[in-house]
C-alpha positions in Angstrom: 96.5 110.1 94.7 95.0 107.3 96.8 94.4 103.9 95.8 91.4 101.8 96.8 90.1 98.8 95.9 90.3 97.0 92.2 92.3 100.4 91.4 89.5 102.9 92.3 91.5 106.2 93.0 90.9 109.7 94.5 93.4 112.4 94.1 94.3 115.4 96.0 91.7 118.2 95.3 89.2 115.7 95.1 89.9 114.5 98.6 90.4 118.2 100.2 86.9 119.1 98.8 85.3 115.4 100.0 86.9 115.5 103.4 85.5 119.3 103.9 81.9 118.1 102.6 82.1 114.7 104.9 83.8 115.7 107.6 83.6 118.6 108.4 80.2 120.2 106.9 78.5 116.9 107.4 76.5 116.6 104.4 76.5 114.0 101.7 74.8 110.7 100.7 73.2 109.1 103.7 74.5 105.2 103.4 73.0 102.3 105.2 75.2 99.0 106.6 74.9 95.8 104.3 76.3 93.3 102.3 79.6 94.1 101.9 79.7 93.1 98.2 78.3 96.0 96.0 76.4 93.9 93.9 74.5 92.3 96.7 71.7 93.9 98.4 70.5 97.6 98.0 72.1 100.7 99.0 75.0 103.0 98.6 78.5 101.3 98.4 82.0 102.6 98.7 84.0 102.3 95.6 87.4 102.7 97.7 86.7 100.0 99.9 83.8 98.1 98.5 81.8 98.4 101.4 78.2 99.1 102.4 78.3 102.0 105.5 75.6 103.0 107.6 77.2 106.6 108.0 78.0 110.0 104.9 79.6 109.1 101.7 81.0 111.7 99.2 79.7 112.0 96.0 82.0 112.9 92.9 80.6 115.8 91.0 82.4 113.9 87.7 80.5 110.4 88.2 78.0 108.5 90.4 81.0 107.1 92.5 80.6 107.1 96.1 83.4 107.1 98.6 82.9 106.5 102.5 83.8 109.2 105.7 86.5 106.3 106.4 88.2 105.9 103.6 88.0 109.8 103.1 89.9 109.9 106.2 92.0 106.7 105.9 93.3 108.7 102.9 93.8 111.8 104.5 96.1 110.0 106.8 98.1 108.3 103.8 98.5 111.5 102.0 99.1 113.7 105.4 102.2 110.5 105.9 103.7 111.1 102.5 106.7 113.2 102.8 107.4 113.3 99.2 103.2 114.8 98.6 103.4 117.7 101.3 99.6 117.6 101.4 97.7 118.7 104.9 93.8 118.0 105.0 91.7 121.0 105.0 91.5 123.1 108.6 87.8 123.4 110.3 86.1 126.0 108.7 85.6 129.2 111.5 83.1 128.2 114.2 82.6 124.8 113.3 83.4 122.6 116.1 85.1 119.3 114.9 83.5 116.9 117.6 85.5 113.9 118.7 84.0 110.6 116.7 85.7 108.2 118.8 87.5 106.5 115.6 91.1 105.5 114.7 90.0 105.4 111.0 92.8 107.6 110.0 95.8 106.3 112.2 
């Protein structure tokens, strides 16, 4: 489990199957940059990091909440760190080629 903002969480399997969808498979809500507070303006917002992103969120299948491709992998990196977890982010599905972004998001 990863903590976000104003104790907004994602856990585990939630994570595997976001990062997958995000990453990976590069579907999901199409965002747009704005005010960073999610009451201001219009547009998806992050509930992780409370931030408007012009790049994919993940939508949970449970509720409307929306979390960004960087705090999906800012979390991956957390969880990948903890020894105590033993959780690995999911591998490339066959023939997809995982294309250098050029971010540190998840250092």
């Amino acid at each position: 489990m990863v903590e976000g903002h104003k104790g907004a969480l994602i856990c585990s399997r939630c994570l595997e199957a976001a990062y997958a969808e995000v990453v990976y498979a590069q579907s999901g809500v199409q965002g747009t940059a704005g005010d960073v507070h999610p009451r201001a303006g219009a547009g998806p917002w992050c509930t992780m990091c409370l931030e408007r992103r012009a790049e994919l969120y993940w939508q949970s299948p449970v509720t409307d909440t929306l979390c960004c491709r960087r705090c999906l992998k800012q979390s991956a990196g957390v969880l990948e760190r903890d020894p105590d977890f033993g959780w690995k982010r999911p591998t490339a599905p066959a023939g997809v080629e995982v294309a250098p972004d050029g971010d540190d998001d998840d250092e």
